[in-house]
N, C-alpha and C positions, 0 to 999 in steps of 0.2 A: 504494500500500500504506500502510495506515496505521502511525503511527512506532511506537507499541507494539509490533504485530506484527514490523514488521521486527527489533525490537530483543529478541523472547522466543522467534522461531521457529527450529529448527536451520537450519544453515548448507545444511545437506541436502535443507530439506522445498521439495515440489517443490509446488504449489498445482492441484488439479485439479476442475471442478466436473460433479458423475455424479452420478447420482441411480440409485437402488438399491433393492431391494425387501430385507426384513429378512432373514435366512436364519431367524431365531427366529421370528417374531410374524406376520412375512408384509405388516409395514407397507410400504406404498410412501412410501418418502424422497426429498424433493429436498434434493441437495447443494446447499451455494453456496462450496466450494471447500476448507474446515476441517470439513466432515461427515467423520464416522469411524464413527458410530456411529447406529442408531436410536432417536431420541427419544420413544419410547411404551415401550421393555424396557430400553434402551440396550446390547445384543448390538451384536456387531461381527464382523468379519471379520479374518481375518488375511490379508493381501493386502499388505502392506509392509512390508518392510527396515529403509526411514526412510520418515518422513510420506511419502508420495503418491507415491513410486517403482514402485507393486505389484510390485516382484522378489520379494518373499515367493513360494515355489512350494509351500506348505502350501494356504491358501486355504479352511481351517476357520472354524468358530464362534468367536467369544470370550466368553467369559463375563463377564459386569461381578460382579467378584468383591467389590469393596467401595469405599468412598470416604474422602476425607478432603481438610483445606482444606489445602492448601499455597502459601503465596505470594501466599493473599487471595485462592486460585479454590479451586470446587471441583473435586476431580480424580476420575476414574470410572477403577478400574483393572480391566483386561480380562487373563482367561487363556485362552489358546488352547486349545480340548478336545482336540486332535490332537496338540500337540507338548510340550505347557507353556508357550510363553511368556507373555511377561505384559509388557504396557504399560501405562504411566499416559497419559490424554488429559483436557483440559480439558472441563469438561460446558461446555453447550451451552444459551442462554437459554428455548428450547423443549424441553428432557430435563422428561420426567415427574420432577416435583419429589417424588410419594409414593415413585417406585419409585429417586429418587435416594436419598433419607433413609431408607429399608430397608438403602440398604447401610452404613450410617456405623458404626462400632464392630467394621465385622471386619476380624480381620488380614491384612493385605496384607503381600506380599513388598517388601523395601527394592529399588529400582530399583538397577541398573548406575549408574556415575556419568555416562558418556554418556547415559544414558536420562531424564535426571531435568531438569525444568524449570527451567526458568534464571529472573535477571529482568538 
């Protein structure tokens, strides 16, 4: 594991590599273990608790409701269409770069303090 990662990832996230087809767009994804998201809409799934556990038993859409740089990344925050939740994830060096910067200036909910990216 590389020492960044071990040192920014929760104590919790569990690393799994599945490759997924989008529930939005229809793209087929290959994971390589930190996928969460599709890289052509960036929608998600809610399928986890914490990172890579899938105890989540919603299993909805998320929505990439908007972005912003936090801690020198940028972050893609997803809301669940089914329940409300909402997480922030780190975009990803293949996220569609136009459909990332569409989301930048809208407001996003303040994370839980659990929820929110460390360094």
């Amino acid at each position: 594991m590389e020492c960044w990662r071990a040192m920014t990832q929760s104590p919790l996230f569990l690393r799994r590599r599945e490759d997924f087809t989008c529930l939005h767009c229809g793209t087929p994804v290959r994971g390589n273990g930190y996928t969460n998201h599709c890289p052509r809409c960036l929608w998600s799934r809610h399928v986890d608790v914490n990172p890579g556990d899938r105890a989540a038993e919603c299993g909805a859409a998320m929505e990439p409701i908007g972005a912003l740089s936090e801690g020198g990344e940028i972050i893609v925050v997803h809301q669940c269409l089914a329940c409300g939740h909402s997480r922030r994830n780190r975009s990803a060096l293949d996220d569609d770069r136009d459909v990332l910067l569409e989301l930048f200036g809208r407001p996003v909910p303040d994370p839980p303090v659990s929820n929110r990216l460390t360094r």
